[in-house]
Phi, psi and omega in degrees: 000141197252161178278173169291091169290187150358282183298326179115017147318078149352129181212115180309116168249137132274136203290162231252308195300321193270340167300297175311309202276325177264003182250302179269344184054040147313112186310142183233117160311102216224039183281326222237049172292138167217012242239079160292147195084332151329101192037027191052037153230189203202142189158162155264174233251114174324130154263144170214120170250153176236171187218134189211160186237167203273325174305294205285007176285156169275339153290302190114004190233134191297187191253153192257144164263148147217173196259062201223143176051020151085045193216159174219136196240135156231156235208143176230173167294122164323136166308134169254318195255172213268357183247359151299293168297344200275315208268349160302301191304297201293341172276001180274297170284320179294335166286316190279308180292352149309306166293359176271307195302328141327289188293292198298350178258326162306253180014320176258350182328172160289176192231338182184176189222133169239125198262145160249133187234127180271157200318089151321331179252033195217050150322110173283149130226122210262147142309143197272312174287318178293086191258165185303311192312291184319324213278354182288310197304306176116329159191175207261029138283294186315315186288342193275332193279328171300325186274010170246333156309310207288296229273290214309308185271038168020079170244357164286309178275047173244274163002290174299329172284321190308321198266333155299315173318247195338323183295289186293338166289012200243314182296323181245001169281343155306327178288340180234173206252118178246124183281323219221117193248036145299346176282000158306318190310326212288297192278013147304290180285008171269334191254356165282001206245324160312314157293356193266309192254000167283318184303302196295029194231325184279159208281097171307348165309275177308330159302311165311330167291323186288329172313336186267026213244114173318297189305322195280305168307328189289320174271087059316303184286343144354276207264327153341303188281337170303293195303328192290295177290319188307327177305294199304330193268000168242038144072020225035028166255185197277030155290323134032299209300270179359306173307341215233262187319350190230296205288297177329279158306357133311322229261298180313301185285341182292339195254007173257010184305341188271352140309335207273150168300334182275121200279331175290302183305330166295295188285298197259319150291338162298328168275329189293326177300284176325327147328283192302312179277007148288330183272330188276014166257344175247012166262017135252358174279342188279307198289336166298287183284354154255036163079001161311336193289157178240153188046039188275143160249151185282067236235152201239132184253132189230133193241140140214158218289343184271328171281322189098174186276147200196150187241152137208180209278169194287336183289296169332280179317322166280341184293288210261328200231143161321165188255331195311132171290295185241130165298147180295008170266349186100350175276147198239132171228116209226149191225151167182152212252151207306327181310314187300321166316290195278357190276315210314280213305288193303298172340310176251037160291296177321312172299306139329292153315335182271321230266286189318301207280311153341286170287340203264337185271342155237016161224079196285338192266004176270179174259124224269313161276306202288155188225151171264137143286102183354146169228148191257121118292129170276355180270304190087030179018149193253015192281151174272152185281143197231162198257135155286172180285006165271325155279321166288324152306352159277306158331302184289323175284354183264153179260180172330301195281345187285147188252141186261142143257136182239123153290078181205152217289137161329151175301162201265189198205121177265148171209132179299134159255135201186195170270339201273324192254016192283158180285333176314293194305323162266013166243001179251352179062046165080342159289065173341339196261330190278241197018307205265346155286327164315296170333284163332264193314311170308318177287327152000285204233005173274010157308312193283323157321257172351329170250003157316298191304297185305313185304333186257336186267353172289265182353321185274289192311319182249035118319309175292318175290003162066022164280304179271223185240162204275332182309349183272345151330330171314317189285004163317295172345300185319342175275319172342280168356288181292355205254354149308283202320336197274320176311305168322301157260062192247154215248094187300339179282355178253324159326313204261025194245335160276343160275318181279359162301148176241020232186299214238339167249323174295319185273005145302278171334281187293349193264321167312331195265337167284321127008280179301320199276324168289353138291317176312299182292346208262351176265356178071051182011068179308146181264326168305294192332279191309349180260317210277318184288339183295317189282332160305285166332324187291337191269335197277329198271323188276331187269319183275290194309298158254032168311300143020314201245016155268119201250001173322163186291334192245358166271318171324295184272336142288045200280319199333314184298344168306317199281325172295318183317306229268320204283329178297328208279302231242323177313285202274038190236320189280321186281322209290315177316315188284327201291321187303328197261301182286004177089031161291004174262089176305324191283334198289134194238147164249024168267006163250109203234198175185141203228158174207198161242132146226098166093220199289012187259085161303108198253132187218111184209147182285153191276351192272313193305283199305327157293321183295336201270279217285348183267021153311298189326270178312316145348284185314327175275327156284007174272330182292336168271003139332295209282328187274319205298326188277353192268323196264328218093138189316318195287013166257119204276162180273339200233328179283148178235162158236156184257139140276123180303124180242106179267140168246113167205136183330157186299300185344308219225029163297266283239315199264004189270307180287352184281312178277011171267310172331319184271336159294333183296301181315315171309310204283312152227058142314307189284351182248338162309305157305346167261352149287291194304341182269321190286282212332318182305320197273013161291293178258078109298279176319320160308301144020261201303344177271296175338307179267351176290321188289335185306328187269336172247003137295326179256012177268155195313117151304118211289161177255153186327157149265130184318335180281337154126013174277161168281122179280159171325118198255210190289152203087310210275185192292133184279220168280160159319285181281005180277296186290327183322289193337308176292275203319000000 
């Protein structure tokens, strides 16, 4: 029989212990069961009385007790006055904005995590001895007998010093006016014997690799192309040597350091090289280009479709030829002046090296040029790292004792996706829920985009050639949307993991904005004009520059869709270039120009020069993600890198040093499986504990009548002190 109040109610009891015991794990004493039917045992049942006095009820009204089955259930009055129910209602609304908030923190969870990883199965490992020098010699007597020649005549700090000497006499003796400039030759054949030993130190292995390496050919071809104008504007002669023999080729072995055998030039010398040859390339690109140089010709390269290419100096050019990109014959002429060319070229060499100088001083043991590009996984695939077949045949030929360099890529990086990590959720201040209905709906409806976008950038493009009217360029603007929208759930921790390359993202960017800004002038900054290239540019950063950083499920798996995105991308990008250049752009003039002085240089060059010169860059870079995504594959990113690690360690303990990074990386993510295993669980955990929480205050006694004839408390309302601690 279950009991009765007052009223003549039925009422479920629970026992106060077992109640207590499923919420709070309140210790229970179960020595005296007596409870038959009970979990099918018989014994008696823990009693727990509570006792409370009418001050501490919270009504103010004592408590009804009652006893059954050797359980004490006690009851309080209902609230009756109006600051009662008011103080009920609110406890009421603070549980319900408490389950939204809940619901609204499930709601931004993360939803999955994607690793970025660098190539694991293409492990290098080199012989430590085995250098350019043995591979000259011929063989390792020869190479031992050579290096005890070298060490006896302290010709590594004789090299080294000869080659800083020679570097700052060469920078500032440009700077002076020397009559007989054979005396250039001197800091030339002095700085070759550094670079000499810097070369014999490197790994022939690792060269080949760097050879095959974009970032390294691209400075190469860089500084190459500097040494090329700088030779014509100092006339060939032999100031040349200095230029060629000392800077270039310093300039060549610095980007090759990540090859050397040598652990001091690799660890202790390597940032400080790196440094030094950054401030002495932008203290010559500032004398250069402010008129410092002594006796220098200015010189101007000049193309046009009836003559053809031909140089002459620049006072010749402004004296004698028109600024028109096309002439009243139908000739088309484009000039650009050389200094300005090789200052460019070298800038972003520098930049590429400071970058470089950057890594090597807070990661000294990763490597400052070579890079992986990252592949992105919803799994993170679990193979362990393996030596290629040129390292394992190097391996196998070594004794024990012999020391190895092992080449292989940094921990990967896991990075969490959700509605919480979207660029939306953080231009929204943190509100995850509206984002992520923004989100929705835009993935939705983006169909509708998409042919926005196509329809204003067609539009746009034969506008400009003035066949429709230039104003419909304005419909550029219609590309906007989507390129918000791929921006809007893209992963800000992976944004900004693309932002912080400086080499594969910044130097695209900024050589773009610049680019963008010498057409808008060379267009007298048509305000249609100037939307379609802003939107235009938005599209070249959200779709190339930072594709990377859509970690969504359907950007993951739909990577496939990047290499057709880049090649559409690169088409009309490539047509927009050609037009700008043959003058199919009518309005576009190279007769808007702009001047400034800098230090003794009065600099005057057209906004058409400056778009033609700097949107080379970004054209280049996308050809190279062209070129990795169809060679490597979709799932490989263009702009996140991974770094390589260069480890010195005997051949003995190569099997167990890679056996332990394989096993922290496994640990590593183990431990985040469980802590995913931890989020997903601690939603119903939490249902769990409100589920059984209503259970316990649904099945507590429903109170009887009062002698004033008010109602006592019924399931919810407020206990005892230790009644509710218990619940809640």
């Amino acid at each position: 029989m279950l009991p009765r109040t007052a009223s003549g109610r039925c009422n479920r009891v629970v026992p106060l212990d077992h109640a207590l015991a499923t919420t709070a794990k309140i210790p229970i004493d179960d020595s005296n069961k007596g409870h038959p039917g009970r979990n099918g045992q018989d014994g008696g049942a823990a009693t727990a009385t509570t006792t409370t006095s009418a001050e501490s009820s919270p009504t103010g009204t004592a408590p009804q007790s009652s006893n059954i089955g050797g359980t004490t259930s006690t009851t309080y009055a209902a609230p009756t006055t109006p600051a009662e129910r008011r103080e009920s209602e609110e406890e009421e609304d603070e549980e319900q904005e408490e389950k939204e908030e809940v619901e609204e923190e499930e709601e931004g969870e993360d939803t999955h995590y994607v690793s970025f990883e660098g190539d694991r199965s293409r492990v290098v490992v080199v012989d430590k001895k085995a250098t350019f020098r043995r591979w000259l010699l011929g063989s390792a007597e020869a190479d031992r007998r050579y290096k005890e020649v070298w060490a006896a005549c302290q010709l590594t700090p004789i090299t080294v010093l000869l080659g800083l000497v020679s570097f700052l006499a060469t920078t500032v003796a440009y700077t002076c006016f020397v009559r007989d400039k054979r005396m250039f030759l001197i800091p030339g054949l002095a700085g070759v014997g550094n670079w000499y030993n810097m070369l014999t130190s490197r790994s022939p292995r690792m060269l080949r690799i760097l050879a095959t390496d974009f970032d390294v050919l691209f400075n190469i071809g860089n500084v190459a192309l500097w040494a090329g104008c700088i030779g014509a504007t100092f006339g060939w002669d032999e100031r040349t040597a200095p230029a060629v023999l000392v800077i270039m080729m310093t300039s060549v072995m610095v980007l090759l350091s990540d090859a050397s055998c040598s652990d001091f030039e690799f660890g202790t010398t390597r940032p400080i090289i790196l440094l030094f040859t950054t401030s002495i390339f932008l203290s010559v690109i500032v004398l250069d280009q402010g008129g410092l140089f002594n006796d220098v010709e200015n010189i101007v390269w000049v193309f046009n479709t009836h003559d053809g290419f031909h140089t002459t100096t620049v006072e010749a050019w402004e004296a004698s030829n028109s600024t028109a990109l096309t002439g009243s014959d139908g000739t088309i002429t484009h000039h650009t002046y050389l200094r300005s060319v090789g200052n460019t070229r070298l800038l972003l060499y520098t930049l590429f090296l400071g970058s470089a100088a950057w890594a090597s001083v807070y990661h000294p043991t990763e490597c400052s040029i070579l890079k992986n590009a990252a592949r992105r996984s919803l799994s993170g695939g679990m193979e362990g790292l393996q030596l290629d077949a040129g390292s394992e045949a190097t391996v196998d030929r070594l004794d024990d004792d012999d020391e190895v360099i092992a080449f292989m890529p940094a921990e990967g990086m896991i990075i969490p996706d959700g509605p919480k990590r979207s660029v939306l959720c953080f231009l929204l201040n943190g509100n995850h829920h509206m984002a992520k209905r923004i989100n929705d709906v835009a993935e939705e409806h983006k169909g509708w985009g998409q042919i926005a976008m196509i329809i204003g950038l067609v539009v746009a493009l034969v506008a400009l050639t003035e066949v429709v009217p230039l104003n419909l360029t304005w419909l550029g603007i219609l590309s906007f949307p989507d390129a918000a929208r791929c921006l809007f759930k893209m992963n800000t921790q992976a944004v900004k993991l693309c932002i912080s390359e400086p080499f594969d993202f910044l130097v695209p960017f900024v050589t773009l904005t610049v680019g963008l800004i010498g057409a808008m002038g060379s267009l007298e900054f048509h305000p249609g004009c100037c939307a379609f290239l802003a939107s235009f540019g938005f599209i070249y950063v959200t779709n190339g520059l930072l594709f990377d950083a859509d970690l969504t499920e359907q950007g993951i798996r739909g990577a496939a869709s990047a290499l057709p995105l880049y090649v559409i991308t690169f088409i009309m990008f490539a047509w927009m270039y050609i037009m700008f250049v043959t003058g199919g752009y009518p309005s576009a003039s190279s007769a808007h120009e702009f001047s400034f002085v800098f230090i003794r240089t009065h600099i005057r060059t057209s906004f058409l020069s400056i778009f033609t010169r700097f949107m080379t860059t970004p054209l280049l870079f996308l050809a190279k993600f062209i070129f990795k995504k169809y060679r490597y594959g979709s799932d490989l990113t263009a702009v996140i890198k991974i770094r390589l690690i260069r480890e010195v360690m005997p051949k003995r303990d190569l099997a167990a040093f890679l056996h332990s990074r394989d096993e922290r990386r496994s640990s590593r993510r183990r431990s985040l499986t469980s802590r995913r295993s931890a989020g997903r669980s601690s939603s119903q955990k939490r249902a769990d504990v409100e589920e059984v929480r209503r259970e316990v205050l649904s099945a507590w006694p429903s109170p009887p009548s009062s002698p004033g004839g008010h109602a006592q408390a019924g399931p919810g309302q407020d206990l005892t002190e230790p009644g509710r601690a218990a619940v809640e």
